[in-house]
TIGU-146190 format. One record per residue: residue in one letter; x, y, z of N, C-alpha, C in turn. Coordinates in steps of 0.1 Angstrom, whole numbers, padded with zeros to 4 digits, always signed. Layout:
residues N
AXYZXYZXYZ;...
This chain:
residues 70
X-0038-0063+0003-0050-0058+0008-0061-0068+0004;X-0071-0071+0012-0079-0078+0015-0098-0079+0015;X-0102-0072+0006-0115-0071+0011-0126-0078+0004;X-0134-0083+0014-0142-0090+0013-0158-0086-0002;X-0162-0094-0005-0170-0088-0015-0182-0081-0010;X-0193-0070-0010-0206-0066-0005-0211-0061-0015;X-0227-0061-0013-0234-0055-0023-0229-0050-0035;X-0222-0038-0030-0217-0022-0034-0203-0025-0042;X-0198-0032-0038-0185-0038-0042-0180-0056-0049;X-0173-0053-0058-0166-0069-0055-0154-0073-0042;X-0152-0085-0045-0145-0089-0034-0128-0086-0045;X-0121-0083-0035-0107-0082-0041-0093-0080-0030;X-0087-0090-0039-0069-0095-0029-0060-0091-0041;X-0053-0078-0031-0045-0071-0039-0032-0072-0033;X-0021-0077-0041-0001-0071-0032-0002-0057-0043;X+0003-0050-0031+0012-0035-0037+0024-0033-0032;X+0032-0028-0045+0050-0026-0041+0049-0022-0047;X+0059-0005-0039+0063+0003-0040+0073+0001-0050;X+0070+0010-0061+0081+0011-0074+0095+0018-0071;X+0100+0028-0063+0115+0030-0064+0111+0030-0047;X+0125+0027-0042+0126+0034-0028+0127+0041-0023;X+0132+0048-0010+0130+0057-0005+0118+0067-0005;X+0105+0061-0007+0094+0073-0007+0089+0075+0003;X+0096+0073+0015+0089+0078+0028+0093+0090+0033;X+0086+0096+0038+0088+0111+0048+0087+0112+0057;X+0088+0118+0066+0085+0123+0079+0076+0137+0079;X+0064+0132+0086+0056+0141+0086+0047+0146+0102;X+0049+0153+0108+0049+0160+0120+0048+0147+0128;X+0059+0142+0131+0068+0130+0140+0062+0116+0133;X+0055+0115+0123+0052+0102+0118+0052+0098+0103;X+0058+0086+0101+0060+0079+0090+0055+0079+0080;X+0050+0085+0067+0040+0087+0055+0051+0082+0043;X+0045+0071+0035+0046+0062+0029+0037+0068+0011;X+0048+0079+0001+0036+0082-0003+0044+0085-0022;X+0038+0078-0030+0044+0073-0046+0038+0065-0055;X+0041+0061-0062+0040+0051-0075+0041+0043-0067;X+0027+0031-0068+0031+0014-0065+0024+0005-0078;X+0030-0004-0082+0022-0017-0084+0018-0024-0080;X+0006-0029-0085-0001-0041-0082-0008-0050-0086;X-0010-0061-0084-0015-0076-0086-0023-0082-0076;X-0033-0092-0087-0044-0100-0073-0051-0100-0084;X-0065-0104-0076-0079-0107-0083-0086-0095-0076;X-0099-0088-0090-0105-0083-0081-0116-0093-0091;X-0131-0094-0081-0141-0100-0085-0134-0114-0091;X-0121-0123-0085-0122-0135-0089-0109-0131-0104;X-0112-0119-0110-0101-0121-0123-0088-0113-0121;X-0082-0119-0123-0066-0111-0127-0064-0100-0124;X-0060-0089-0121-0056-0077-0123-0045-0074-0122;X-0036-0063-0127-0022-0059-0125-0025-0043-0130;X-0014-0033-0126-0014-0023-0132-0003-0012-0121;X-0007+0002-0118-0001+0013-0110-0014+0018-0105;X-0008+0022-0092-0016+0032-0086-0010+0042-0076;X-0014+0055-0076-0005+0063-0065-0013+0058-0051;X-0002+0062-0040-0008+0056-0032+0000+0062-0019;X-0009+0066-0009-0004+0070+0004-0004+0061+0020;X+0003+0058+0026+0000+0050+0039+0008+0063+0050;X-0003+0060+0058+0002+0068+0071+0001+0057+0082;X+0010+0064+0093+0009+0052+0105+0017+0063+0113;X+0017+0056+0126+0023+0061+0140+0038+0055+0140;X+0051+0063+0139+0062+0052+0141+0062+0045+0152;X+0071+0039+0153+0073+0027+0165+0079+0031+0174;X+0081+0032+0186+0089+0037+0194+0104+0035+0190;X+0112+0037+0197+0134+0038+0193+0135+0041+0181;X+0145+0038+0172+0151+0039+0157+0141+0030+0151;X+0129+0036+0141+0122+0028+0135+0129+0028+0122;X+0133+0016+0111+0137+0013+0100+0126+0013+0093;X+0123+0020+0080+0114+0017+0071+0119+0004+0061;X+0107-0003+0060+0106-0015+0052+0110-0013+0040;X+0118-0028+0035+0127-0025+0022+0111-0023+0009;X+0114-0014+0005+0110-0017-0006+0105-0025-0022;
């Protein structure tokens, strides 16, 4: 994740990965992505690492959608 710095905020580049697999569901016909992740990057320029819970929702894909390895 990617966001740019403004007033209100610093600027911060974050990777998040998901700590065990399988934490996805199916939720009224779409894909929810939802657990423990780690993560790393800068925010404001310094270091960070740590956990955060965290949920992603999306539309699956049309045919047999594969969820991404973890």
């Amino acid at each position: 994740m990617r966001l740019d710095g403004l007033s209100a905020r610093p600027a911060a580049d974050l990777v998040f990965r998901a700590t065990a697999s399988d934490q996805e569901l199916n939720a009224l016909n779409r894909a929810v992505y939802e657990g423990l992740f780690s993560y790393s990057g800068t925010l404001a320029g310094e270091a960070v690492s740590g956990y955060a819970w965290g949920e992603i929702q999306g539309v699956p894909p049309a045919g047999t959608p594969v969820p991404p390895h973890c």
